[in-house]
Structures are given as structure tokens and as C-alpha cells.
N, C-alpha and C positions, 0 to 999 in steps of 0.2 A: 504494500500500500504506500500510497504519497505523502512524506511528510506534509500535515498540515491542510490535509484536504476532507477530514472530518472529525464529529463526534462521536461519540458512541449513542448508538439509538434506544437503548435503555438505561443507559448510565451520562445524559448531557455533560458534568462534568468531566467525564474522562474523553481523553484524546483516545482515537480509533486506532486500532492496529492493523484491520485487516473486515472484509466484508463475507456475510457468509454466501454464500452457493446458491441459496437456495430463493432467502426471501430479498436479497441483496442490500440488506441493511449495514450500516456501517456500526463493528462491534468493536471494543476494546479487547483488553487482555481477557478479564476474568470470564466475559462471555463465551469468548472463543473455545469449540470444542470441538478436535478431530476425530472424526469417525470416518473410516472407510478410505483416507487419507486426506480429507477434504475436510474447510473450516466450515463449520455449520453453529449458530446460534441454538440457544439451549432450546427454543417452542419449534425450530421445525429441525434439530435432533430429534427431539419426543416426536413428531408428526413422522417420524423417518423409523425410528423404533417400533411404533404402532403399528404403521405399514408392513416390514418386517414379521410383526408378530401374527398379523393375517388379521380378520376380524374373530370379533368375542363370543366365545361358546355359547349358546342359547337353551339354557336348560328348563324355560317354563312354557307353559302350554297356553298360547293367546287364543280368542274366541276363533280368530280367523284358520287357527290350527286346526282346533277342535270340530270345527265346521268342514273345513276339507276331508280329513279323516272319516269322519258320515255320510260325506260325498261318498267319498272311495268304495267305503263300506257297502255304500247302496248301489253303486255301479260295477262292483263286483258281485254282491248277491245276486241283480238282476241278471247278470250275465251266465250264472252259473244255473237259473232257473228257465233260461232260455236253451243253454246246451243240453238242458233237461229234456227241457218240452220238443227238443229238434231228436231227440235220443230214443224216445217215448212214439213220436210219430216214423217212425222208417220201417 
């Protein structure tokens, strides 16, 4: 980075060191954080880790779950009372 050609974007008082990668804001020392070999600011490090980690396991049952499911339910049974009824008639 250019002497004297910014601040730090969450630390105003401190002189910049270096801009990260990503969100291209200008950061100081303490901010600065290499990951991957590249400078990255601490909120899209974390935005980079989360990525990384994939999305979040979904262990509860929403209405729109439970509703599909009785779908399925129901359009399986009818199907299997149709290969019936075709099994019955030959």
C-alpha cells in the first residue's frame, strides 16, 4: 500500500496498511488477517469461513416440511392403489 493514501475503515484513527481483497476497504495492522495467503478484513474473513463451512444443518420440521411429506405420502399410496387396481384387472 501507498504511504499516506488512507485510513483504516474501522479504526479512523489508525493509518492503513494494506486493503483487503474482498470488500476493498482500506485496513490497518490489527485488522488485517491472512487467510489463504490473501489480506482479508475480519467481516468478510467470517463471510469466507461460513462459505467454507457450507450452509447450517436443518434439524427441525417447518409446516412446509410436514406438508410435503403428506404430499409424498399421498402420491405414493395412490400410486401403489393404482398398480393394484391395473394388477386386479388383467
Amino acid at each position: 500500500m501507498i504511504h499516506g493514501s488512507g485510513r483504516c475503515h474501522y479504526h479512523p484513527e489508525r493509518t492503513g496498511l494494506g486493503v483487503c481483497v474482498e470488500c476493498r476497504r482500506v485496513i490497518c495492522r490489527e485488522c488485517t488477517t491472512q487467510f489463504e495467503g490473501i489480506n482479508r478484513c475480519a467481516r468478510c474473513l467470517e463471510q469466507r469461513l461460513q462459505a467454507l463451512k457450507g450452509p447450517a444443518e436443518r434439524r427441525e420440521w417447518s409446516a412446509g416440511n410436514v406438508l410435503l411429506a403428506l404430499v409424498g405420502a399421498v402420491v405414493l399410496y395412490g400410486g401403489v392403489l393404482l398398480l393394484a387396481q391395473m394388477a386386479s384387472g388383467l
